[in-house]
C-alpha positions as CSV (number, residue, x, y, z in Angstrom):
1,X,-41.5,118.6,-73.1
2,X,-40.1,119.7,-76.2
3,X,-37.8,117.3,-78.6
4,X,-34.4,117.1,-78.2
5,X,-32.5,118.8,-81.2
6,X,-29.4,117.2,-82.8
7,X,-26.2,118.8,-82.3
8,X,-22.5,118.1,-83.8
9,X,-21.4,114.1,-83.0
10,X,-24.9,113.0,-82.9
11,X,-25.9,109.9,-84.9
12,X,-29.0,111.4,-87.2
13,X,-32.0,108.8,-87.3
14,X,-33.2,107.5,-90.3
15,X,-35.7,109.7,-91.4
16,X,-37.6,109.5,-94.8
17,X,-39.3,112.3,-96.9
18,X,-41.2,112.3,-100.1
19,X,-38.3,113.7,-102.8
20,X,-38.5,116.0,-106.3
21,X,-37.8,112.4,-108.1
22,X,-41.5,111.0,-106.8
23,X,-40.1,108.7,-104.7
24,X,-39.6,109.0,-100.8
25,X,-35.6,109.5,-99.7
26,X,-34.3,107.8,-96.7
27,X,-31.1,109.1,-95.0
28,X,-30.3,104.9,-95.4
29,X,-30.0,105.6,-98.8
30,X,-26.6,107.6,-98.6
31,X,-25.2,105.2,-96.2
32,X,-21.4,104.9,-97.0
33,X,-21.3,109.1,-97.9
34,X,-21.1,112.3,-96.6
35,X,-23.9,114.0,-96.9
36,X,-25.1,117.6,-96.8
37,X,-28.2,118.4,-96.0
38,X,-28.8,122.3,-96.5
39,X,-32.6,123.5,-94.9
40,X,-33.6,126.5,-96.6
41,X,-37.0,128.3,-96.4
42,X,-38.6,128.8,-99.9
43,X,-38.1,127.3,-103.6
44,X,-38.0,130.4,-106.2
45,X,-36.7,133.4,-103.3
46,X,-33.7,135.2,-104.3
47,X,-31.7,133.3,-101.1
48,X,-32.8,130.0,-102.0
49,X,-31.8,130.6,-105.2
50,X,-28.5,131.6,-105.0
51,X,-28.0,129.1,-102.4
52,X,-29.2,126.2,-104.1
53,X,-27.4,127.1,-107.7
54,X,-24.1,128.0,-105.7
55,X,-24.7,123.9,-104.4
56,X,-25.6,122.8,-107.9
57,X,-22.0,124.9,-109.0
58,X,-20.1,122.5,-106.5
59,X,-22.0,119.7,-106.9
60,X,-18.9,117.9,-109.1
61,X,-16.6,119.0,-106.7
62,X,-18.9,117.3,-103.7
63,X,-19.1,114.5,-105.8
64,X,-15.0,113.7,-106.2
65,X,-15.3,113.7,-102.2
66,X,-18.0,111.2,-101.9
67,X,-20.4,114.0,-101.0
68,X,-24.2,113.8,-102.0
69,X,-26.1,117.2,-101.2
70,X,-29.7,117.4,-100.5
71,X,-31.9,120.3,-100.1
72,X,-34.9,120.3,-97.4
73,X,-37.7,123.1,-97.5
74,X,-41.3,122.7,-96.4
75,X,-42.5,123.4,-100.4
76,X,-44.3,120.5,-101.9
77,X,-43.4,118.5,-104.9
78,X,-44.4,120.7,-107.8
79,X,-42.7,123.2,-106.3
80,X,-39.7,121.5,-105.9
81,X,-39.9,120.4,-109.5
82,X,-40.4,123.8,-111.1
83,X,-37.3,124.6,-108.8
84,X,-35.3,121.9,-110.2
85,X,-36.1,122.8,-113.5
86,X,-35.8,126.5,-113.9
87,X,-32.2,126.4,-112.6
88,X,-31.0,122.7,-113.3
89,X,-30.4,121.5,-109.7
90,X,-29.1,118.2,-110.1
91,X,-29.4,117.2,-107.0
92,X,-32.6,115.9,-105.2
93,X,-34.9,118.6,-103.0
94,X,-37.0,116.9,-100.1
95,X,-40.3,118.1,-99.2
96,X,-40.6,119.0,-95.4
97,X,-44.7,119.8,-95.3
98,X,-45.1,118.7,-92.2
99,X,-41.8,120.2,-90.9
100,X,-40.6,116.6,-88.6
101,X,-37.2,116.7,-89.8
102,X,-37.3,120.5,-89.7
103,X,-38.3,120.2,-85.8
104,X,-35.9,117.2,-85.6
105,X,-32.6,119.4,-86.5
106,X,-34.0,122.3,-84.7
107,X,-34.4,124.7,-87.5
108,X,-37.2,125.5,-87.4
109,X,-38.3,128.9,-86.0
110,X,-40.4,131.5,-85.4
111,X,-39.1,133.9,-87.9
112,X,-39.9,137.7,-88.7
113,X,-40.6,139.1,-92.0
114,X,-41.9,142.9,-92.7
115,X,-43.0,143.0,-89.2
116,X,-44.9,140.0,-88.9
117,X,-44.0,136.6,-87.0
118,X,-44.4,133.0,-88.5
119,X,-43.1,129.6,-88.3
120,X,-40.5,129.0,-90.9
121,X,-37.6,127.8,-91.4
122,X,-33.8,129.3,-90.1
123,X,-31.6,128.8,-93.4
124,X,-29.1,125.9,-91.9
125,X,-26.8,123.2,-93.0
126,X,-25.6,120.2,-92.0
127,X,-22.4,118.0,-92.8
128,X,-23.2,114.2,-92.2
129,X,-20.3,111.7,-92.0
130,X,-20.1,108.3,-93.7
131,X,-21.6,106.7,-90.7
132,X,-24.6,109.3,-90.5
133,X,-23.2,111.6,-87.3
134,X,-23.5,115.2,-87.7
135,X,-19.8,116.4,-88.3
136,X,-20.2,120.1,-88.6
137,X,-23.8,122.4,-88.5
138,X,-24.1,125.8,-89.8
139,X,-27.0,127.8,-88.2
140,X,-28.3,131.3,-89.2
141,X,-26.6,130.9,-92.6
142,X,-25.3,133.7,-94.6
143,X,-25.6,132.6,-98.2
144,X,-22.5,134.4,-99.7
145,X,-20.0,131.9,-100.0
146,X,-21.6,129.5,-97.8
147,X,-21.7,126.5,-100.5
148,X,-17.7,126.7,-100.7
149,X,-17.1,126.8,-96.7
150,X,-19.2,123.6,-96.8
151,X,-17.5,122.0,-99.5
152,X,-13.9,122.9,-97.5
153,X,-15.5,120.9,-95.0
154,X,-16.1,118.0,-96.3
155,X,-12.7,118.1,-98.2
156,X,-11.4,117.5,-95.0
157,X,-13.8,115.3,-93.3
């Protein structure tokens, strides 16, 4: 029987993952903000990139809203921190090796690439109220002005 996937209005569990900082991140630990949480599949890919600098762009803006962003991939630490580095995220990335929070938001997928078939995962975010409930889920995201949509969102959360 496979897992139930969280949808919109569901209260996320408290999960924890080891974080770029060394330490592990717990959703607990944003308790009291809203919270994005954007999966993306691989540190250093052109997407990812522009994805995660277009979050680090609105990251101020987030911030007046009592927003904290996170991003979750399946790369491990030292990936994460050359990530960080090289384009000056200032927010934290999560490490998602064994994919459980992945599989526990549903995104991830058997994905194609130049013909061939793999587990990965589907590019998605996730708007978290104050309380921890999924307000608003973006699947299947298109990375071209996807930060800003997001950041609408919580504006008016």
């Amino acid at each position: 029987m496979g897992q139930t996937v969280l949808q919109v209005g569901d209260q996320v569990p408290n999960f924890k993952l080891q974080a770029s900082n060394g330490k592990e991140a717990a959703l607990a630990d944003y308790a009291g903000k809203k919270l994005v949480i954007y999966f993306y599949p691989k540190d250093m890919t052109p997407g990812c990139t522009t994805e995660s600098c277009d979050f680090r762009d609105f990251n101020g803006q987030f911030a007046e809203h009592n927003t904290a962003v996170i991003g979750i991939s399946p790369d491990d630490l030292m990936s994460h921190e050359q990530f960080i580095e090289k384009h000056e995220l200032p927010f934290l990335l999560l490490s998602d090796t064994e994919h459980t929070v992945s599989e526990l938001f549903g995104v991830w997928k058997l994905r194609s690439w130049e013909g061939k078939e793999f587990m990965g995962i589907e590019r998605s975010t996730f708007l978290l109220d104050e309380q921890g409930k999924i307000a608003k889920e973006w699947r299947s995201v298109n990375v071209e002005g996807h930060a800003a949509e997001v950041l609408e969102a919580a504006k008016s959360l």
